[in-house]
N, C-alpha and C positions, 0 to 999 in steps of 0.2 A: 504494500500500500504506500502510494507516497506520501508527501506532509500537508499534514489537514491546512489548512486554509487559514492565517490567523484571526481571530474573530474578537471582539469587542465584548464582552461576556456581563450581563447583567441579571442577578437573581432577587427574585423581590420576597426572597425566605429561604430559610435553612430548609436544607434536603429536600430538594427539586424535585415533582414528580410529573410534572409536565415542561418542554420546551418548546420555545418559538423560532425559528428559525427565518428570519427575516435578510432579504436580498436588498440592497441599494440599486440606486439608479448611475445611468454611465456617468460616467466621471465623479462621482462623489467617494464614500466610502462607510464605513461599517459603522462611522460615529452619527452619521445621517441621523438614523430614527433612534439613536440610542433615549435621545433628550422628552422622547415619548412615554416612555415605561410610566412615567409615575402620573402623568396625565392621562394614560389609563384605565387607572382608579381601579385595578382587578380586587374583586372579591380576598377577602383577609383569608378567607380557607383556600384558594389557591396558592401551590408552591411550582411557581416557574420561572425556570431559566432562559430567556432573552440570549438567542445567539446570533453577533450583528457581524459577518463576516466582510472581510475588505476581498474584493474581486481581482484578479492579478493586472498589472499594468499592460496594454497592448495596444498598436497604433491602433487607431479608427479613421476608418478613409474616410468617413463625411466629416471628417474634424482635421479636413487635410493631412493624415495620417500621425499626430497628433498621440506620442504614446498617452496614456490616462488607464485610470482604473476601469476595465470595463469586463462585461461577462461572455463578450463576444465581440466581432468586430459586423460594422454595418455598412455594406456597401451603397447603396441609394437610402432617401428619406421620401421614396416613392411614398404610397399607403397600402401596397402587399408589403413592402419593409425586404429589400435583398439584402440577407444576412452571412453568415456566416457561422454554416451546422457544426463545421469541427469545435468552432468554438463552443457553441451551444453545447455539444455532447461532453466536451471536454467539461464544460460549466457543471452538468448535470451530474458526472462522477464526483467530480468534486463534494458537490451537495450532497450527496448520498453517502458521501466518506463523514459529514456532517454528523450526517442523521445515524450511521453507525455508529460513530462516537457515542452521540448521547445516547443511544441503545446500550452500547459497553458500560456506558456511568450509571445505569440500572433503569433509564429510562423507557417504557414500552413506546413501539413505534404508535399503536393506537393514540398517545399521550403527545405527541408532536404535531405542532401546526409550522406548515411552511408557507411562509407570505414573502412576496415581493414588491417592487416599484419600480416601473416600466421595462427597464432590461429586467432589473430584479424579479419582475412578475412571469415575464415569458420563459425567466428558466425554473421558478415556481411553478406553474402552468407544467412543464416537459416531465422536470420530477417525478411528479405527482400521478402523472397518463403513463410515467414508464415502469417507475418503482413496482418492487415486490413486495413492500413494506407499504401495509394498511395505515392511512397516517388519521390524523382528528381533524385535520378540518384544511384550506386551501385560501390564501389572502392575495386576489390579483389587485393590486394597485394601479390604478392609470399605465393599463399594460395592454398587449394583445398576445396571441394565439398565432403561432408559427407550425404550417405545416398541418394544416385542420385537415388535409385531406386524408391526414395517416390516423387520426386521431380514434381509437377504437372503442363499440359503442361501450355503452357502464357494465354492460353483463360481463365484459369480456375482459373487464379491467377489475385488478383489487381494489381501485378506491373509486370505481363506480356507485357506492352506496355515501362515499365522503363528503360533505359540505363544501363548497365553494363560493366565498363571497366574495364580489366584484364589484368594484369601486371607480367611475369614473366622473372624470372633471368634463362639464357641458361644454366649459372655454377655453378645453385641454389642445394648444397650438400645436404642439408636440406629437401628442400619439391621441390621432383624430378621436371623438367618440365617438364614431360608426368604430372602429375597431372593438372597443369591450363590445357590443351590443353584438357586433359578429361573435365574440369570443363565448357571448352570453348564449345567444340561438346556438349555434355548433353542439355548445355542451346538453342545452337540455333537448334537440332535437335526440342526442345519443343517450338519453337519459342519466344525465347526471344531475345530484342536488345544485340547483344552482340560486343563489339570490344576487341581483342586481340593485346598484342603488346612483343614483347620477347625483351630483353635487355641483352647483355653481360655483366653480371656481376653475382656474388655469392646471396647467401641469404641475399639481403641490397636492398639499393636505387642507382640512380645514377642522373650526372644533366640531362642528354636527357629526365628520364624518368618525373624528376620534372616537365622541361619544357613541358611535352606532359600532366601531370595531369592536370598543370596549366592552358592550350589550354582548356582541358574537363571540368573542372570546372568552366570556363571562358562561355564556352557554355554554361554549364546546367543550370547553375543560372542566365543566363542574361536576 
């Protein structure tokens, strides 16, 4: 196995028995949504550990090749999005060497929710449709869905029966909102749990939608 990915580690109580696994968006890094946890407000009978991994550096040709931290490189800023799957796949091992870890630290993969934002979400999204590990729940952030045509229906998938909440910005410049709402249709034409929720605002966060994560996260791990 090679070396897990260094990650930004936040636990909001002794002896963790659930973890979040949260992806940043390109060029940023794993201290992104650290500043989140406690505006949260997760339930006191929750114990989970917050894992905010930094994505390895690599040029990105729409940032005029431009090394930066990203989870893959992106060749057009069309709206099918021409990517780059090696990296995606490479992203995706990685993640999964993640979620091994906290498996080895005693954590059940049921017990893990993997969320992202925007890169961070599309390799959330691959994960999660590839993984052998039934996870607790799915956080796409102002992201989309790569490759919906491989994407196989919920019967045929372990975390076909898994929650996915989907998050987008109405004024999102960045990664259009017809993307989640394709992201949204795909999944539950193939049957999967899907909830959608749009929010007035640009490519970011806001408080409604923290308080609505918090609501879901509050659920899935309880």
């Amino acid at each position: 196995m090679s070396e897990l990915l260094p990650s930004v580690l936040v636990e909001i109580s002794e002896q963790p028995d659930a973890a979040v696994i949260w992806l940043h968006g390109l060029g940023s890094d794993g201290h992104d949504f650290e500043s989140l946890v406690p505006m949260l407000s997760l339930s006191p009978e929750l114990s989970v550990r917050f894992v905010f991994p930094h994505a390895p550096k690599r040029p990105v040709t729409i940032n005029g090749g431009m090394s930066m931290r990203a989870w893959y490189d992106i060749f057009e800023m069309t709206l099918e999005r021409k990517v780059d799957m090696a990296n995606i796949d490479e992203s995706c091992r990685q993640v999964e060497q993640l979620i091994q870890d906290q498996i080895d630290k005693g954590i059940a993969a049921n017990r893990i929710v993997v969320a992202g934002f925007s890169q961070g979400g599309v390799i959330a999204y691959q994960v999660a449709l590839r993984t052998q590990h039934v996870l607790a729940g799915v956080l796409a952030l102002s992201t989309y869905l790569v490759n919906g045509d491989q994407v196989l229906g919920a019967d045929a998938c372990v975390n076909g029966k898994t929650p996915f909440l989907i998050h987008h910005g109405s004024q999102d410049p960045v990664v259009a909102p017809v993307l989640g709402v394709q992201a949204r249709d795909l999944l539950s034409s193939k049957g999967y749990r899907v909830s959608y929720q749009s929010y007035e605002m640009p490519h970011s966060v806001c408080p409604d939608q923290i308080q609505d994560i918090s609501g879901w996260l509050n659920s899935t791990l309880n």
